[in-house]
C-alpha positions, 0 to 999 in steps of 0.5 A: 264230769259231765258235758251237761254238768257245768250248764245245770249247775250254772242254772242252778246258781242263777235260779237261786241268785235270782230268786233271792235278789229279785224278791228282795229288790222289787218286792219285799224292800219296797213292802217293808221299807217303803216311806214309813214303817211301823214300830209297836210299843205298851202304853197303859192307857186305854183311850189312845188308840194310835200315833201317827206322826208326820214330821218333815225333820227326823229331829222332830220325832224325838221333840216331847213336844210334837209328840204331845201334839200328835193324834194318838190312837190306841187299842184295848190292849193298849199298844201304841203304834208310832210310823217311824222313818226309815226303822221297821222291825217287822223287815228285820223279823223276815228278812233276816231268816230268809237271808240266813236260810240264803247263806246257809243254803249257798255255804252247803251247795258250795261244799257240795260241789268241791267236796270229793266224794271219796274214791277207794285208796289205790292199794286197798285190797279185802281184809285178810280175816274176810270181815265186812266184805262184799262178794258177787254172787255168781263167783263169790270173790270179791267185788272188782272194778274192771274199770279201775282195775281195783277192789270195790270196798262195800257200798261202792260204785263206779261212776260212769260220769266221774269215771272213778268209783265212789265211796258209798255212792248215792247218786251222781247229781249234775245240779251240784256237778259232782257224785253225791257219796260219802264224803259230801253226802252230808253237805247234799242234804244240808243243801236241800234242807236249807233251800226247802227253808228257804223257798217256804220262807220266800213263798210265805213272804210272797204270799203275806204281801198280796194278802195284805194288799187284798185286804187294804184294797177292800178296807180301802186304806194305805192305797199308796202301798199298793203294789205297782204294776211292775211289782206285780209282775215280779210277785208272779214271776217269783211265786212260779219259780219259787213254789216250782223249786219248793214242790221239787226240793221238798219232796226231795227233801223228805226222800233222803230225810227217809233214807237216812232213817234206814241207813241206805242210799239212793241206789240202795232203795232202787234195788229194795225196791226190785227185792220187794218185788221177789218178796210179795212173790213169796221167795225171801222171807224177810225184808231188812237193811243191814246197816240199819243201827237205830234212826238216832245213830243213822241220822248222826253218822250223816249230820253229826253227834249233836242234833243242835248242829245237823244242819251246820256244816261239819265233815262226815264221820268214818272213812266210808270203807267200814260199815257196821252191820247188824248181827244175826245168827252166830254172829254171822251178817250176811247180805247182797249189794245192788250188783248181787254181791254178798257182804260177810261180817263174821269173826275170823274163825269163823271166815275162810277167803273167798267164802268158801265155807258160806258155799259149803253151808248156806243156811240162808241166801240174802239178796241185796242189803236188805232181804234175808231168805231162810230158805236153802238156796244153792249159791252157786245154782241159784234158782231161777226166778231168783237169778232173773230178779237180780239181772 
C-alpha cells in the first residue's frame, strides 16, 4: 500500500463520520424534534381549520375533554393538524432514508477496503488451445510480468502500489486503500452510489431547513424556531462539505455508471481514449470493445442477476480470469489491451501457440479492446504512425 493510503483513507472516514453526525446533532434534530411536532390527520368538517394543543401533562392530550376544549383550525381539504410532543412523522420521513443511505454507504466502502481484488493464481499459465488469451505485440507471446514473474491472464495489471497484479484492475484508489479490480469493483460502485445518495438527501434536507426558516422569517411566525447562531454555522460548514463530496462522487458516479454500460475499465477507457485519437487520424476503421455483451448483461456481470438487488451488496460473478467476447469473422476476436497486447479467442483448430498462424495471415490488426482496422498491417513491422500511438 501506499505511505499516503492510510492518512486518505482515515480522511475519508472522518469527512463521512462528520458530515453525517454533525448534521444530525446540531441541525436536523433540533429542526425536527424540537418542543413540539406536527401530526396531520382527516376530519370531514370543513369549519375547523387547526388544533393547536398546549398541554403541561402528556396525559391530557388523550383527555376527550381538553380536546373538546381546544382551538381548532381546519383547511378546506379538512386535514386537522394537532402539535404532539416529542412524535414527528415527518423526522422519521427523512431521516430514516438518509440513515439508511448511511448504513449502506459505510457497509460498501467497508467491503471495498477488505476485499481483495483478486491476484493471478501462482501456477496459472496460457490455455493449451490459445483461447482468450492476450498477446504483446511486438513478440506476440503472451503477456508477462517481469515483476511477478508470471503470466498476466487478460485484463491484468500490475499494481505499482500493491506490488502485485490485479485481476481486471481498474484503478488503485487510495481513499478505499486498496486497488479497485474484480473482485471489489462492485462494492466500489455501490459505495459511490450510495454516498451521491446520500449527500443529495443530506443537501436537500439542509437546503429544506433554510427555506423554511426564510419563509417564517418573512411570515413572521414560529420565530422561536429560528435557527440560532450557532446552528447556522453548521448549516454553512455542512452545505460546503456535503455539496463539495456531492459535486466530486456524482460525476464520478456517472463515469463508472458509463463504463459499466460498455464493458470496460478505467484503464481501459484512458487507452480508448488515445486510439480515438488514431481513428480521427484515419488509420482503423472502426471503433469497438470486445467485451461488450449488451448494456443488461454489463451491468449484471458487475451488480448481480437481479436489478431489484444492484445496489445490495453481493460477491462478484466469474473468476476474473475468462472474459467473453464478442465474435467476429470465422469465429475469430481479435484485440490489443492498454500494453499493446493482442487478445485471441478462436476455436482450437483454428489457434497455434504463439499465434503463429494470426502472423502468417493478418486480415486485421486491432488496437486495444476497442479498435479493429481492416486494413493489412504487418504485426511484426507495424507502421509507424501506428507504433508511436501505442508508446
Amino acid at each position: 500500500m501506499g505511505g499516503n493510503d492510510h492518512w486518505i483513507a482515515g480522511l475519508a472516514w472522518f469527512l463521512i463520520s462528520f458530515i453525517s453526525v454533525t448534521s444530525q446533532i446540531f441541525i436536523f434534530w433540533p429542526w425536527l424534534f424540537g418542543t413540539t411536532t406536527r401530526i396531520s390527520l382527516y376530519h370531514p368538517s370543513s369549519d375547523i381549520n387547526a388544533i393547536d394543543i398546549s398541554a403541561p401533562d402528556m396525559d391530557e392530550l388523550y383527555d376527550p375533554l381538553v380536546l373538546m376544549e381546544a382551538q381548532v383550525e381546519t383547511n378546506s381539504a379538512g386535514i386537522i393538524s394537532i402539535v404532539w410532543g416529542d412524535l414527528n412523522v415527518q423526522a422519521l420521513l427523512y431521516l430514516v432514508p438518509f440513515n439508511f443511505s448511511l448504513i449502506m454507504l459505510c457497509w460498501n466502502y467497508y467491503l471495498t477496503m477488505i476485499t481483495n481484488p483478486g491476484s493471478p493464481p501462482l501456477d496459472w499459465n496460457p490455455p493449451a488451445d490459445g483461447s482468450s488469451i492476450e498477446y504483446k505485440k511486438t513478440t506476440h507471446t503472451p503477456r508477462y510480468c517481469r515483476t511477478c514473474d508470471a503470466y498476466k491472464p487478460p485484463r491484468t495489471h500490475h499494481c505499482r502500489t500493491c506490488k502485485k497484479c490485479v485481476l481486471k484492475m481498474d484503478h488503485h484508489c487510495p481513499w478505499v486503500r486498496n486497488c479497485v479490480g474484480h473482485y471489489n469493483y462492485g462494492h466500489f460502485v455501490r459505495f459511490i452510489i450510495w454516498t451521491t445518495i446520500a449527500t443529495f438527501i443530506c443537501g436537500a434536507l439542509l437546503i429544506m431547513r433554510c427555506l423554511e426558516a426564510y419563509e417564517n422569517e418573512l411570515q413572521g411566525i414560529n420565530l422561536h424556531a429560528a435557527p440560532s447562531q450557532e446552528q447556522i454555522i453548521w448549516i454553512v460548514v455542512n452545505m460546503v462539505l456535503d455539496g463539495s463530496v456531492f459535486c466530486g462522487v456524482s460525476i464520478l458516479s456517472l463515469y463508472h455508471v458509463w463504463l459499466i454500460s460498455s464493458n470496460t475499465t478505467t484503464i481501459e477507457s484512458w487507452e480508448k481514449d488515445r486510439i480515438l485519437t488514431i481513428f480521427r487520424r484515419g488509420k482503423v476503421s472502426e471503433v469497438k470493445c470486445p467485451y461488450h455483451q449488451g448494456i443488461l448483461t454489463n451491468f449484471q456481470t458487475v451488480l448481480g442477476q437481479n436489478p431489484l438487488l444492484w445496489l445490495w451488496p453481493q460477491p462478484m460473478l466469474g473468476d476474473g480470469i475468462r472474459f467473453k467476447v464478442q465474435r467476429s469473422k470465422n469465429d475469430l476476436s481479435e484485440s490489443l489491451d492498454a500494453n499493446g497486447s493482442v487478445t485471441l479467442d478462436m476455436s482450437p483448430d483454428q489457434h497455434q501457440y504463439k499465434s503463429s498462424a494470426w502472423k502468417d495471415d493478418a486480415q486485421m490488426a486491432l488496437i486495444a479492446p476497442w479498435t479493429r482496422s481492416f486494413e493489412r498491417i504487418d504485426p511484426v513491422k507495424p507502421h509507424r504512425d501506428f507504433d508511436m500511438e501505442m508508446v
